[in-house]
NUKEVO-188755 format. One record per residue (C-alpha): residue number from 1; y, z, x; chain. Coordinates in steps of 0.02 Angstrom, whole numbers. Layout:
! residues N
NODE num     c2     c3     c1 cadena
NODE NUM      Y      Z      X      A
...
END
This chain:
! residues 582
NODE num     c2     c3     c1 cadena
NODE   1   2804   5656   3931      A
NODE   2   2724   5494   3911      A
NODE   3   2785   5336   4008      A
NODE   4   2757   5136   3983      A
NODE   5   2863   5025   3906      A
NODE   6   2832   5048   3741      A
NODE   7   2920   5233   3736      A
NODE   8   3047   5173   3838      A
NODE   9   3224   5157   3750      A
NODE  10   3268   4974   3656      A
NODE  11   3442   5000   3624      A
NODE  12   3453   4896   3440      A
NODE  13   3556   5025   3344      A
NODE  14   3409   5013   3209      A
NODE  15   3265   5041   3324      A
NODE  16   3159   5201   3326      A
NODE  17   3157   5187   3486      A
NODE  18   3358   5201   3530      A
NODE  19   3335   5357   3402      A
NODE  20   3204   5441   3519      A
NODE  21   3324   5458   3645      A
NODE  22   3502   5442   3574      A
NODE  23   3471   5578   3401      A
NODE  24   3297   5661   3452      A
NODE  25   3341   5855   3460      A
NODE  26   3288   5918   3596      A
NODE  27   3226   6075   3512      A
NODE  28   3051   5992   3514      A
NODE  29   3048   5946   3693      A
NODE  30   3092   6133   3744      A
NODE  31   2990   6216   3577      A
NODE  32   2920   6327   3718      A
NODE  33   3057   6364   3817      A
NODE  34   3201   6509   3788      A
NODE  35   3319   6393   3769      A
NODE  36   3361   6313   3589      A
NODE  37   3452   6160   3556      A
NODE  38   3496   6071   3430      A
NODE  39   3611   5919   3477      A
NODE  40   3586   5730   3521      A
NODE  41   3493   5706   3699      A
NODE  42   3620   5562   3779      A
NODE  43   3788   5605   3663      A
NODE  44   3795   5781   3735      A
NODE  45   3769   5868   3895      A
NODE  46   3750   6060   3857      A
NODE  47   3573   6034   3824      A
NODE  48   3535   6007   3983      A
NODE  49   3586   6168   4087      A
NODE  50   3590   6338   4006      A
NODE  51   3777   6351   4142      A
NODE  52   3869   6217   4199      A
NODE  53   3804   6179   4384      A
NODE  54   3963   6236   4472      A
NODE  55   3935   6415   4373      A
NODE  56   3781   6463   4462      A
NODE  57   3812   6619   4577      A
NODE  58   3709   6686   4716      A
NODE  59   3661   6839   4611      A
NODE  60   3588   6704   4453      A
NODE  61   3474   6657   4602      A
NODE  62   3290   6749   4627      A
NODE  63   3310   6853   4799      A
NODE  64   3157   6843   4922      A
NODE  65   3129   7016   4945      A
NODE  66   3008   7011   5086      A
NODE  67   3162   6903   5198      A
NODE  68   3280   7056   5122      A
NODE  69   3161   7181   5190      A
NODE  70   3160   7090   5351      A
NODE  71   3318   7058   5387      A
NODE  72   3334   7277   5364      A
NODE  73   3196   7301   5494      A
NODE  74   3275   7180   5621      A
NODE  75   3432   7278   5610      A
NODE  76   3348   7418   5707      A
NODE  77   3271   7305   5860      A
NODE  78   3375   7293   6012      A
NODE  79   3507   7162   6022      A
NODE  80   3444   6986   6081      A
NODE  81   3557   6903   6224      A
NODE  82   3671   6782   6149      A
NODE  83   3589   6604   6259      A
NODE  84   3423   6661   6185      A
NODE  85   3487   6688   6018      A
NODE  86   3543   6526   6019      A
NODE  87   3389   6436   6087      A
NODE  88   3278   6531   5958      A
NODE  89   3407   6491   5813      A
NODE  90   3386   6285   5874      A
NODE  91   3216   6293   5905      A
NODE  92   3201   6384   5709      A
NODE  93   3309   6239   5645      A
NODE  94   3203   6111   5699      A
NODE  95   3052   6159   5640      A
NODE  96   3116   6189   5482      A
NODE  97   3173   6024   5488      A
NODE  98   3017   5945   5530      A
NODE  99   2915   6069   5384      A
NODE 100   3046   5958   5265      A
NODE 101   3010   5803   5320      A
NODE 102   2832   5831   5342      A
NODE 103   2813   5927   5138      A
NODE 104   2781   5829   4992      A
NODE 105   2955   5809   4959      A
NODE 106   2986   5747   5104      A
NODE 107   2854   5626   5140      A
NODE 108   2917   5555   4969      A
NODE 109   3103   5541   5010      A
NODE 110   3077   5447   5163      A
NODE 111   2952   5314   5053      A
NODE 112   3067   5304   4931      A
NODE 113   3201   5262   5033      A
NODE 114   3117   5144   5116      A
NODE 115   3074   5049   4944      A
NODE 116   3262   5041   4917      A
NODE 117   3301   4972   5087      A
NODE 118   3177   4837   5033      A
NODE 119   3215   4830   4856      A
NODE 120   3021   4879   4804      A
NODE 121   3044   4930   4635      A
NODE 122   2852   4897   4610      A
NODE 123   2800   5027   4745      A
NODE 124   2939   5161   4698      A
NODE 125   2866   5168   4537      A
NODE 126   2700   5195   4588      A
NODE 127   2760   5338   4712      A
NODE 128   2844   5405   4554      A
NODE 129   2680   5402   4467      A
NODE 130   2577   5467   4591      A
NODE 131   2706   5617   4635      A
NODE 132   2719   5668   4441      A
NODE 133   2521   5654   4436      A
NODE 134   2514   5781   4599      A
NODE 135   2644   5885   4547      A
NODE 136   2800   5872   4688      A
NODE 137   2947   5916   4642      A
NODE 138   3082   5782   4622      A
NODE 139   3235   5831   4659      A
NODE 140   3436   5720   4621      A
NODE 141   3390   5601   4774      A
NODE 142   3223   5561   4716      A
NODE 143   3279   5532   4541      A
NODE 144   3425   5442   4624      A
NODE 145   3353   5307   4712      A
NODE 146   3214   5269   4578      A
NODE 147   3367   5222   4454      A
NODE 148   3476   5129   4573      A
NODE 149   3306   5030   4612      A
NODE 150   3268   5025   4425      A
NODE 151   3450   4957   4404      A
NODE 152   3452   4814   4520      A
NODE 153   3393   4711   4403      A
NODE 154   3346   4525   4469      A
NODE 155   3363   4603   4644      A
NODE 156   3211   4692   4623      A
NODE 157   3051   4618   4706      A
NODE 158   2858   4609   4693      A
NODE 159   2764   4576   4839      A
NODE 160   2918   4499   4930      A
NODE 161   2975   4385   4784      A
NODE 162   3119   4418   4649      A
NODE 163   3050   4457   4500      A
NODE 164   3065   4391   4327      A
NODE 165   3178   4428   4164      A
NODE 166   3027   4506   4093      A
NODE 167   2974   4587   4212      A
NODE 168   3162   4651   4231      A
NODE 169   3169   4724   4079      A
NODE 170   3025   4825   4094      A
NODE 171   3111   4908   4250      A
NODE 172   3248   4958   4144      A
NODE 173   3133   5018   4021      A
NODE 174   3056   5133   4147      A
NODE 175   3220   5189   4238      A
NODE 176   3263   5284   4051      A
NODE 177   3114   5358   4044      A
NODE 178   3127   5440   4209      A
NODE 179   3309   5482   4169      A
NODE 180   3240   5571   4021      A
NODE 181   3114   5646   4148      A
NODE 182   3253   5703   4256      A
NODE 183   3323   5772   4097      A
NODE 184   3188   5872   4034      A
NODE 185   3142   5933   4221      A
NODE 186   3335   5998   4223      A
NODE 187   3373   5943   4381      A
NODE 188   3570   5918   4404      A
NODE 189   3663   5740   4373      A
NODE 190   3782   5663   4501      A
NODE 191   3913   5532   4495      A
NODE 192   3778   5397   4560      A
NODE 193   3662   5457   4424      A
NODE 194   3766   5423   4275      A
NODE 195   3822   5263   4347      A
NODE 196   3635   5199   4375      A
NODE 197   3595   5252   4206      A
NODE 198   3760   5173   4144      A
NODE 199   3684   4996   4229      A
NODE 200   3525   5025   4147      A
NODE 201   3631   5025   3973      A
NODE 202   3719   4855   4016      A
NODE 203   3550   4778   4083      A
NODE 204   3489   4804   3900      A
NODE 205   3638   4739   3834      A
NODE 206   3714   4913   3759      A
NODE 207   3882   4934   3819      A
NODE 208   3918   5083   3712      A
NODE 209   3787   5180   3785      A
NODE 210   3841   5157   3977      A
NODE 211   4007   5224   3904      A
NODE 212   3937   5356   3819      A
NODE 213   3861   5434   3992      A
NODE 214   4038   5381   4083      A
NODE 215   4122   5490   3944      A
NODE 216   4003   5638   3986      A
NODE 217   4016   5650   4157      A
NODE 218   4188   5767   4121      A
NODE 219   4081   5905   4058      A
NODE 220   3981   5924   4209      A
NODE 221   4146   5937   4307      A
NODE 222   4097   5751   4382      A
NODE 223   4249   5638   4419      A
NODE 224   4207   5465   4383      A
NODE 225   4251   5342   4505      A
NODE 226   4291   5147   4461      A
NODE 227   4101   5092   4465      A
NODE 228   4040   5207   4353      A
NODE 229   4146   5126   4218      A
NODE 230   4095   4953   4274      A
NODE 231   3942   4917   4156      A
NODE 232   4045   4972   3998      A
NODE 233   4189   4889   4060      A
NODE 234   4118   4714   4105      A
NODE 235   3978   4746   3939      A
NODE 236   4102   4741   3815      A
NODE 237   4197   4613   3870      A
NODE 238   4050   4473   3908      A
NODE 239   4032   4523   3705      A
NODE 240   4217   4498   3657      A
NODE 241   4242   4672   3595      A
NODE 242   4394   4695   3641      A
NODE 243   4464   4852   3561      A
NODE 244   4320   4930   3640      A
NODE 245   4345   4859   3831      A
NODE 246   4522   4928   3783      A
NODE 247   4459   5095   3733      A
NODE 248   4367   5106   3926      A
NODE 249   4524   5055   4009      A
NODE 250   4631   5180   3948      A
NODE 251   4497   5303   3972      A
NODE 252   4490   5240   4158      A
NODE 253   4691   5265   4167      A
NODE 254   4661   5440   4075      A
NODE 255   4535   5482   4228      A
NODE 256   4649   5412   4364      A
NODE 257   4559   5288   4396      A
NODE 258   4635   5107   4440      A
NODE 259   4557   4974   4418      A
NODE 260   4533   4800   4529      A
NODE 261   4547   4612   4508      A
NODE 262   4378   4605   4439      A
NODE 263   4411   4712   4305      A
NODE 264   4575   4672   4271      A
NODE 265   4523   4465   4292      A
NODE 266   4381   4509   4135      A
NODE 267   4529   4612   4037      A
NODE 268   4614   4470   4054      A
NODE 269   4505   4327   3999      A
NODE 270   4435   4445   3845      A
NODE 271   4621   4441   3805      A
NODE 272   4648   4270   3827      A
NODE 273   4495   4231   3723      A
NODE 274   4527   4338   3581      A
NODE 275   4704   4292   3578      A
NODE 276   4803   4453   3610      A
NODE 277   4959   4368   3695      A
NODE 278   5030   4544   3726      A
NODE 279   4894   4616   3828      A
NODE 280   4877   4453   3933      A
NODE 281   5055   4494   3986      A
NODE 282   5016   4662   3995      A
NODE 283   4879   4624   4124      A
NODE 284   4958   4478   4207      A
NODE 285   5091   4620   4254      A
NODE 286   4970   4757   4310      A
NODE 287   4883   4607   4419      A
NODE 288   5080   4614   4475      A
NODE 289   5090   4772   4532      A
NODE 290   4903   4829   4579      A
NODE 291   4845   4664   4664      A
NODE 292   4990   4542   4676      A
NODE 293   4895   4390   4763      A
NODE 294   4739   4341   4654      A
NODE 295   4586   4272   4715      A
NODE 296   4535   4087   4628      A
NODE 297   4431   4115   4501      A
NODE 298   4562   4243   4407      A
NODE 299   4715   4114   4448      A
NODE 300   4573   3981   4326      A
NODE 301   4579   4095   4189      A
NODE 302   4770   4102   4217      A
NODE 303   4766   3909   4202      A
NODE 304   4661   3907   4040      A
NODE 305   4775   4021   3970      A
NODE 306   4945   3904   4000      A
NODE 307   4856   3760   3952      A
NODE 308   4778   3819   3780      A
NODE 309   4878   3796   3633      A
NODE 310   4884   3976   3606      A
NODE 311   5001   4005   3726      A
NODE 312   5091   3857   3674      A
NODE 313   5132   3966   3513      A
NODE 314   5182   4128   3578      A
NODE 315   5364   4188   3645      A
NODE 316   5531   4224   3591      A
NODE 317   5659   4060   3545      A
NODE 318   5799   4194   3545      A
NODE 319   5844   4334   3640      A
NODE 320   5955   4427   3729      A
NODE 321   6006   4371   3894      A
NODE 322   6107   4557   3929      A
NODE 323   5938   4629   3905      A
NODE 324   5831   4504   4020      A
NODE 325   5958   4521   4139      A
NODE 326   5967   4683   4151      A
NODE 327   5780   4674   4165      A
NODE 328   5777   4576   4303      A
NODE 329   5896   4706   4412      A
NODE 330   5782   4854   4360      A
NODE 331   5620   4752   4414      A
NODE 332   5694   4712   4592      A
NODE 333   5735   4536   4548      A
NODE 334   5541   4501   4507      A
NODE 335   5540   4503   4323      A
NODE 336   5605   4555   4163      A
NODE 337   5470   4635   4075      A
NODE 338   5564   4580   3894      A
NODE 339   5381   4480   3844      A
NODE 340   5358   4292   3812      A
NODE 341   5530   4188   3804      A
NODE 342   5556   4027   3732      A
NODE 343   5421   3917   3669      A
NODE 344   5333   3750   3692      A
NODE 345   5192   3697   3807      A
NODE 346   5183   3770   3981      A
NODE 347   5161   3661   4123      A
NODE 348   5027   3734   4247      A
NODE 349   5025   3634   4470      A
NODE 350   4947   3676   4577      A
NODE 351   5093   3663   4714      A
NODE 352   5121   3768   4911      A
NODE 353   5285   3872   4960      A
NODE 354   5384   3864   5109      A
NODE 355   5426   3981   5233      A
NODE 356   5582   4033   5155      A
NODE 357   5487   4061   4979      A
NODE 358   5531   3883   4893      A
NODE 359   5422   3796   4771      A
NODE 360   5380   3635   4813      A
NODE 361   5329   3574   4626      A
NODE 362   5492   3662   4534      A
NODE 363   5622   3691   4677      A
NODE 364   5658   3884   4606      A
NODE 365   5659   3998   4759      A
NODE 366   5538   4148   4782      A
NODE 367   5662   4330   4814      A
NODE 368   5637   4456   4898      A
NODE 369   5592   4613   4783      A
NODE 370   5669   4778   4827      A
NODE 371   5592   4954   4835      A
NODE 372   5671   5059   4745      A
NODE 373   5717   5204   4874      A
NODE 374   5658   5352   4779      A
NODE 375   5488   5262   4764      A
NODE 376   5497   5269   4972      A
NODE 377   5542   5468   4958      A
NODE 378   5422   5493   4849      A
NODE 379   5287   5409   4950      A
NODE 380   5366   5493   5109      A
NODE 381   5335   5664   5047      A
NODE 382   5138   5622   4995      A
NODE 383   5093   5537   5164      A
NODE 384   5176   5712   5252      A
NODE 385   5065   5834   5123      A
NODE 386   4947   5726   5180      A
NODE 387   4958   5721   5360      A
NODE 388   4969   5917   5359      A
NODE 389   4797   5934   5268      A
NODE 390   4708   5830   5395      A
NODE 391   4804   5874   5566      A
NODE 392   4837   6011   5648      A
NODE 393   4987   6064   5544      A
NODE 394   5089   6131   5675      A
NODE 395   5087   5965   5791      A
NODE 396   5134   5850   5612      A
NODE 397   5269   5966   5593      A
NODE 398   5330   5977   5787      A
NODE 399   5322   5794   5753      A
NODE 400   5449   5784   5600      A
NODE 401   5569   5894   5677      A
NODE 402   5565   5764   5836      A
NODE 403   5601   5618   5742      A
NODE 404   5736   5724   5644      A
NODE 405   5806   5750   5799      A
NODE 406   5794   5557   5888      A
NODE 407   5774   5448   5749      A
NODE 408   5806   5357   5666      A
NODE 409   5726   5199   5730      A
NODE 410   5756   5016   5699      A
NODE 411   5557   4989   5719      A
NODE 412   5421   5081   5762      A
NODE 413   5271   5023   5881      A
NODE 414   5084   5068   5845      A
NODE 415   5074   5077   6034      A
NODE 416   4870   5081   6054      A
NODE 417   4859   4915   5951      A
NODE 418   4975   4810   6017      A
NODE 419   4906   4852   6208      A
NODE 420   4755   4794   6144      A
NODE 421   4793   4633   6060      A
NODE 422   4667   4501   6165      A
NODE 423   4648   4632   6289      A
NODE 424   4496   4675   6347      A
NODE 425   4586   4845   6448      A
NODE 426   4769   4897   6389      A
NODE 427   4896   4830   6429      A
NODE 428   5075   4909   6463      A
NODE 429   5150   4731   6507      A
NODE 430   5102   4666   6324      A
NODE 431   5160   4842   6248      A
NODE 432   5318   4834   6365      A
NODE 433   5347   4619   6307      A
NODE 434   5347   4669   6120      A
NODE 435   5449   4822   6151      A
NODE 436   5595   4723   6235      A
NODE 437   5579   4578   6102      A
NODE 438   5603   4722   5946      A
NODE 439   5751   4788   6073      A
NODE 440   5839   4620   6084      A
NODE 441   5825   4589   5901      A
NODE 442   5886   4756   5863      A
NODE 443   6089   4775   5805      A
NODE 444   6120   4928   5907      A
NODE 445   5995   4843   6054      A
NODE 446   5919   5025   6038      A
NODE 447   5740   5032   6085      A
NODE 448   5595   5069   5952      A
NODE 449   5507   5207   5929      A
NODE 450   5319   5186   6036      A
NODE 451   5178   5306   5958      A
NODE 452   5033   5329   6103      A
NODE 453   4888   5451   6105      A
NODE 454   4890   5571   6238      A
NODE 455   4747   5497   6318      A
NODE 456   4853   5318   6339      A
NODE 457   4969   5396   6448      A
NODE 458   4866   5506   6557      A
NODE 459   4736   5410   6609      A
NODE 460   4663   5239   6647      A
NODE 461   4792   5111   6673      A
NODE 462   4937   5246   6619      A
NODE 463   4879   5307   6831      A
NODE 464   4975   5121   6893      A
NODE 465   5145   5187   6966      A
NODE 466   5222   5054   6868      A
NODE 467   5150   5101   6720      A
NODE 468   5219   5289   6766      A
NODE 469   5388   5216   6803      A
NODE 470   5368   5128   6623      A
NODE 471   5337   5283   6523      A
NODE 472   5457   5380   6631      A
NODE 473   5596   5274   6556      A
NODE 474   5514   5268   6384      A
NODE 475   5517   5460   6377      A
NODE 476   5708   5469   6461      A
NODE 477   5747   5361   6314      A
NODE 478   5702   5464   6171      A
NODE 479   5586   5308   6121      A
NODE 480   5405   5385   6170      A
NODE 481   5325   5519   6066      A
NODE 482   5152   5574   6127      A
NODE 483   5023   5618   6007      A
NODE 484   4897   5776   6027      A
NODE 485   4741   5772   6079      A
NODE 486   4618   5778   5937      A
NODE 487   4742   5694   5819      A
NODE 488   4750   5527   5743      A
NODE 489   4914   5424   5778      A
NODE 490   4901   5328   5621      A
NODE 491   4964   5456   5529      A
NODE 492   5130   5481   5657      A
NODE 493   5179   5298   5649      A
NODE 494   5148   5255   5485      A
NODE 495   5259   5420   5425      A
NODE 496   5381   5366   5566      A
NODE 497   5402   5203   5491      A
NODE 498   5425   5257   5297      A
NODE 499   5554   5393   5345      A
NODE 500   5667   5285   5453      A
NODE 501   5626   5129   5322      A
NODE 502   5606   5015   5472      A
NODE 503   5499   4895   5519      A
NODE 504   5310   4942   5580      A
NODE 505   5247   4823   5705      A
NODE 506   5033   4816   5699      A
NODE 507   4907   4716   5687      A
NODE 508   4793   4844   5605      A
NODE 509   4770   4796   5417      A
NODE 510   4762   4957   5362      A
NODE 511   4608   4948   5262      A
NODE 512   4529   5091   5310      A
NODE 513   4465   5258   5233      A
NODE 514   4634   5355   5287      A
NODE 515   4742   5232   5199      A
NODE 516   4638   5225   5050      A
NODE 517   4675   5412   5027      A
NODE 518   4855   5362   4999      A
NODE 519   4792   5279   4821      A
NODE 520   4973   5202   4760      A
NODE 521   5032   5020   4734      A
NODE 522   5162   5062   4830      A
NODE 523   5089   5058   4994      A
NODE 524   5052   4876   4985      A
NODE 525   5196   4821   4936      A
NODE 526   5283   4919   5070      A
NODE 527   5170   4824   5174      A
NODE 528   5235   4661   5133      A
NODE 529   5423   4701   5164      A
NODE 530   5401   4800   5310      A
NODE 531   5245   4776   5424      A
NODE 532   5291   4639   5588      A
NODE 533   5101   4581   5663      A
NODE 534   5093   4482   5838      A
NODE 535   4996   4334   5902      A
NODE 536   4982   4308   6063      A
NODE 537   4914   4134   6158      A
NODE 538   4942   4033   6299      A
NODE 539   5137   3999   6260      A
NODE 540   5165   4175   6252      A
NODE 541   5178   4317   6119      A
NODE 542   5263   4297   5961      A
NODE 543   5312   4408   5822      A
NODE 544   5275   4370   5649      A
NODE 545   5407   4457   5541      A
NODE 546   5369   4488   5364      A
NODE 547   5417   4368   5227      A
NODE 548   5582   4316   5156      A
NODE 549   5515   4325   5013      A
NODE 550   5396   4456   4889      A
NODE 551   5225   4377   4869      A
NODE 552   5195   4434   4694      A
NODE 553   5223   4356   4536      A
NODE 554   5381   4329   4496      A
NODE 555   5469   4280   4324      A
NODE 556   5625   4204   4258      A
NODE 557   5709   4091   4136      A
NODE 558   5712   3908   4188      A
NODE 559   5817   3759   4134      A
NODE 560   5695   3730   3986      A
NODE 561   5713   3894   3909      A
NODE 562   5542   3959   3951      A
NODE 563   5485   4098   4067      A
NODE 564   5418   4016   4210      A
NODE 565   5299   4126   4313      A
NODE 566   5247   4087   4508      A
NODE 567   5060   4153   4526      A
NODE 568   5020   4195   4700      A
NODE 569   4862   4128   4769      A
NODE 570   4733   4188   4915      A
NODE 571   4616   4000   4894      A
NODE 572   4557   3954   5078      A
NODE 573   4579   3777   5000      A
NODE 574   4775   3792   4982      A
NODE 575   4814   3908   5126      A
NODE 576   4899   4102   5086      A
NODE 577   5041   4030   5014      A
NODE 578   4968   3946   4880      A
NODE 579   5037   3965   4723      A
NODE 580   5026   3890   4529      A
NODE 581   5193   3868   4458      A
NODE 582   5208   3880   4275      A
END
């Protein structure tokens, strides 16, 4: 195939060029081959492997009959002791790890990826180049890296400086033509190919193609995950086609995918710009539920919107209150979801709440959403399944029949953390402070449940007789569960704490990969009802309980007939509980 700019794609509907690689058959690029096809190269994918990738058994595969034969005439010899086996077997492994590294392929994978570490889109090319011109073998890694580096964009450099727009878009150029390379050479896609090529498409302005290749990514059994919808996503709606930006959100709800403030802050300004009232409220309610505290720059496009006169003109001037009240109950007191009431100008401050959840530019008061109960059952059950997939089932379960057993709790204590609060060592007194404070503050004055690795209580400071005596009691109690070695306690006190619907006292965010496997609104907001953090400084330790109030927007009908919403804000300007009321 021949490369340069000038055969590389120009994605103008009208061009030749978009034709060579959108309708081109591909009959003509494989007019040797055994394989005949007849179908558009980038609007369908089952030109590209005779099977599906998946398909391919170990008998489809070419057998090395010499390492057969071997392997027959080994089966004779005397049996090798196992130590030497071993030591043969590692010393085997790595020198076949060093013939890798040391091959073509290798030598080529390791200067590749240093060009991406350094963003040398310049040199990565010319390693293409050369490797093409001495025949290696790319392979999906190879191809891989050269389109994420063709993809950056302005982030790509020559000799140590960002490069032009020009220069730019001859990088894009050339990242489709090795795409079609990797193509024709047959080697299989993956999730980060499709969504390199997909940021190629957006780079040269063509939305509709980077949906295109999100859109095939189902037929090679490839799940597509939030960025590889990105460049359609954010394409269509920097051009205001907004039944189209539509079209790739429901396809992203279709896949499972949910998306984030960014994408749901540019759904909401296309909306807002092209004047579809009903999907800003659509999206100012999934901002609700999926993000609940907006960053800055979405609450400005929340601003425009109550200040343009198109909002001015939208909303009911008569409805039923039965229904809006009966809205309200079902939405935990947060909102109605009957649409835009009343009419008129809306009045957008910037204004702070209180601790107890009052505005300080309107007066209304903030409430206190509840969760509806079979949303915590529900939620329960998945964080068990869970659990049991990635412990050792038997000690989750020993564990649920436990707290069957002693619970359930008023609070429970992620034990490691809060011995380790501004502690350089743990410490037992800290644990043992916040464990009497939870006690005096609970109605039955029962003690919470403390979660510790096995490891906290059998060594290290767990060795101090006090300590002993401490844990002694704990156990006496029915208040201390021990976790396995091997296991991770996260999963025991968080399930602990949704069971018994108590509070969860931790400092740990829960940000990380294990809660992000949980993949439900409902966590967060579960969060915000139930988690108690503490601070601790030279007056002593203090709990922080959770709010008296839901920090989420929140809607009702004021004294002037319309629907006045509270926005919460995360600025750093205005502090957490910032807040525009409308």
């Amino acid at each position: 195939m021949l490369r340069g700019s000038s055969l590389a794609p120009s994605f103008n509907r009208n061009s030749p060029l978009f034709s060579f690689f959108v309708q081109m058959p591909l009959l003509s690029v494989f007019r040797n081959s055994s394989l005949a096809f007849h179908r558009p190269l980038l609007h369908y994918h089952s030109y590209l492997f005779a099977k599906p990738v998946r398909d391919i058994q170990a008998y489809d595969l070419p057998m090395d009959r010499r390492a057969h034969l071997c392997c027959s005439a080994l089966s004779t010899t005397p049996k090798v002791h196992e130590s030497s086996a071993l030591a043969m077997d590692k010393v085997s492994n790595k020198s076949k790890r060093k013939a890798r590294q040391e091959s073509p392929e290798g030598v080529l994978k390791l200067k590749l990826d240093m060009c991406s570490k350094h963003g040398d889109v310049v040199q990565a090319l010319h390693l293409y180049d050369e490797a093409r011109t001495n025949g290696v073998q790319l392979n999906q890694h190879h191809y891989s890296v050269l389109l994420y580096l063709c993809s950056s964009g302005s982030s790509v450099k020559l000799n140590g400086n960002v490069v032009d727009a020009n220069a730019s878009s001859l990088y894009y150029k050339r990242g489709f033509e090795i795409f079609q390379q990797m193509i024709i050479d047959k080697v299989a896609p993956s999730e980060a190919t499709f969504t390199n090529a997909a940021r190629l498409a957006l780079a040269l302005e063509d939305p509709e193609m980077a949906f295109d290749l999100v859109k095939q990514m189902k037929g090679f059994n490839i799940l597509p995950k939030l960025r590889s919808y990105g460049p359609a996503l954010f394409g269509f709606c920097s051009k205001g086609m907004a039944d189209r930006a539509y079209e790739v959100d429901a396809h992203m709800a279709e896949s499972g995918v949910m998306p984030e403030e960014p994408e749901l802050s540019a759904l909401l300004k296309l909306s807002a710009d092209v004047k579809r009232a009903d999907k800003v409220y659509d999206t100012l309610h999934r901002l609700r539920a999926i993000i609940r505290q907006v960053t800055d720059s979405t609450l400005g496009i929340i601003e425009d919107w109550f200040n343009s006169e198109d909002a001015s003109k939208i909303g009911e001037e008569n409805w039923d209150t039965s229904k809006v009240r009966k809205g309200i109950l079902m939405g935990g007191g947060g909102w109605h979801g009957q649409g835009w009431l009343g009419s008129g100008q809306w009045r957008a401050v910037r204004t702070q709440i209180d601790e107890k959840g009052g505005c300080h530019s309107c007066g209304e008061k903030l409430v206190c959403i509840d969760i509806d109960p079979r949303e915590t059952e529900n939620f329960a059950t998945s964080l068990s399944n869970l659990a049991c997939q990635r412990e050792v089932r038997t000690d989750f379960v020993r564990f649920q029949e436990w707290l069957q057993q002693h619970g359930p709790f008023d609070a429970v204590v992620d034990g490691a953390n809060l011995g380790l609060v501004n502690q350089r060592t743990f410490s037992f007194y800290q644990l043992n402070s916040v464990v009497g404070k939870l006690r005096e503050m609970s109605p039955s004055k029962r003690l919470p449940l403390i979660i510790l690795h096995k490891r906290r209580v059998t060594g290290g400071p767990a060795t101090n007789p006090k300590n002993k005596m401490l844990l002694e009691f704990w156990k006496k109690s029915g208040a201390l569960y021990t976790t396995p070695a091997g296991s991770n306690d996260d999963w025991y006190w968080l399930y602990a704490a949704v069971t018994c619907n108590c509070l969860l006292v931790t400092n740990d965010e829960m940000r990380d990969h294990l809660f992000q496997l949980l993949g439900t609104s409902f966590f967060p907001r579960w969060k915000e009802k139930h988690q108690v953090r503490i601070s601790v400084s030279r007056s002593g330790l203090t709990l922080q309980m959770p709010p008296p109030y839901s920090i989420v927007i929140q809607t009702k009908p004021n004294r002037a007939g319309r629907c006045s919403p509270l926005m919460m804000c995360e600025s750093s300007q205005n502090g957490p509980n910032s807040s525009i009321n409308i």
